[in-house]
N, C-alpha and C positions, 0 to 999 in steps of 0.2 A: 190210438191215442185219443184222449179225449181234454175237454179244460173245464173248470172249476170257478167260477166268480165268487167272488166275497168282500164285500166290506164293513166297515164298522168304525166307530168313532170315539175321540178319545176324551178325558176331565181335563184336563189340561195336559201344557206339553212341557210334559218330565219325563225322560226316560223311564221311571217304573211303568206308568199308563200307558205308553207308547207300547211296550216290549207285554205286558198284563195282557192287554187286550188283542196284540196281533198275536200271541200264542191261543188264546181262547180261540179264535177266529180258525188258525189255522188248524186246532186240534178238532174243533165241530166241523169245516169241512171237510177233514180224514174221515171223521167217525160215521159222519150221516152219507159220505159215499163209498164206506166202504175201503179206504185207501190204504195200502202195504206203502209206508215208507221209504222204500225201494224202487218204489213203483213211479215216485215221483220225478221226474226229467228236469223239470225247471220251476222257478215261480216268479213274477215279475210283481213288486208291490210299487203303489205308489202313494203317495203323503201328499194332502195339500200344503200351502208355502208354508203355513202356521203352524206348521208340525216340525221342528230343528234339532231336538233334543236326540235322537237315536234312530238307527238305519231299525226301520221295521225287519230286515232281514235274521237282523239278528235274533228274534225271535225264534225263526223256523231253526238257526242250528241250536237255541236253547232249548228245543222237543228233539232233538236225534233228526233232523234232514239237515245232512251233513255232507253228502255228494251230490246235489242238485246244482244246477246254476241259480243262482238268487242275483236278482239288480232292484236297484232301488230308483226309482224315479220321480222325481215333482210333479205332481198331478196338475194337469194345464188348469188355468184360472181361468174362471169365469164367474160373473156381474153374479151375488147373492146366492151360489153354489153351498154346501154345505159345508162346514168349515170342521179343522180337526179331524179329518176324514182319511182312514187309511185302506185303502184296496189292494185286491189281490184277484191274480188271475196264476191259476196251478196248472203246469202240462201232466198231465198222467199217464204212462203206459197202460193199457186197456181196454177191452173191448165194450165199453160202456157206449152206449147212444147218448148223443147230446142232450136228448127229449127225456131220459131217465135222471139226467144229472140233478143235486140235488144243493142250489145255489145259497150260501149261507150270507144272510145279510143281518148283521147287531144291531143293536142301541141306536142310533138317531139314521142309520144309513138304511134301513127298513125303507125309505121312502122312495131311494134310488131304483129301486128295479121291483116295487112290487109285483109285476109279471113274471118275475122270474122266482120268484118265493112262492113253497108249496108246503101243503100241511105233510109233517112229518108221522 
């Protein structure tokens, strides 16, 4: 088993943006690791507080991950954090190393884990 980091961020919080973008997110880190939808065990998303309009979950069953456990959680606050902010972390069945994983981070959340972002 291996996991998957991602986030990314959204224009405002209206469910289309919210649900747009956490499908983009989810669909680039399938793609760029390679990942069978099948393959996927679980994913745990979380939303900062300013995010109320729709469970980012709902995204991953409008792409077909439809047998995963999906939870959705409030992303803890902290003092000038980035805001709009929705993450993910993907369990995958697989023999991938950690060190090959290939972490998708969008639009303003690019800054969150520069170390972890690798030219594709």
């Amino acid at each position: 088993m291996f996991s998957i980091r991602g986030a990314t961020t959204v224009e405002k919080d209206e469910k289309k943006y919210i649900l747009e973008e956490t499908e983009l997110l989810l669909k680039e880190m399938i793609l760029k690791n390679e990942v069978e939808i099948e393959d996927i065990v679980s994913i745990i998303f979380t939303a900062t507080k300013d995010l109320k309009s729709a469970y980012p979950a709902e995204a991953a069953r409008n792409i077909g991950i439809k047998y995963a456990g999906l939870l959705c959680f409030q992303e803890m606050y902290v003092e000038n954090s980035l805001d709009r902010c929705i993450r993910v972390l993907m369990y995958v069945n697989g023999n991938k190393k950690q060190y090959d994983v290939k972490h998708i981070f969008l639009k303003r959340a690019t800054i969150l884990r520069p170390d972890l972002l690798k030219e594709f």
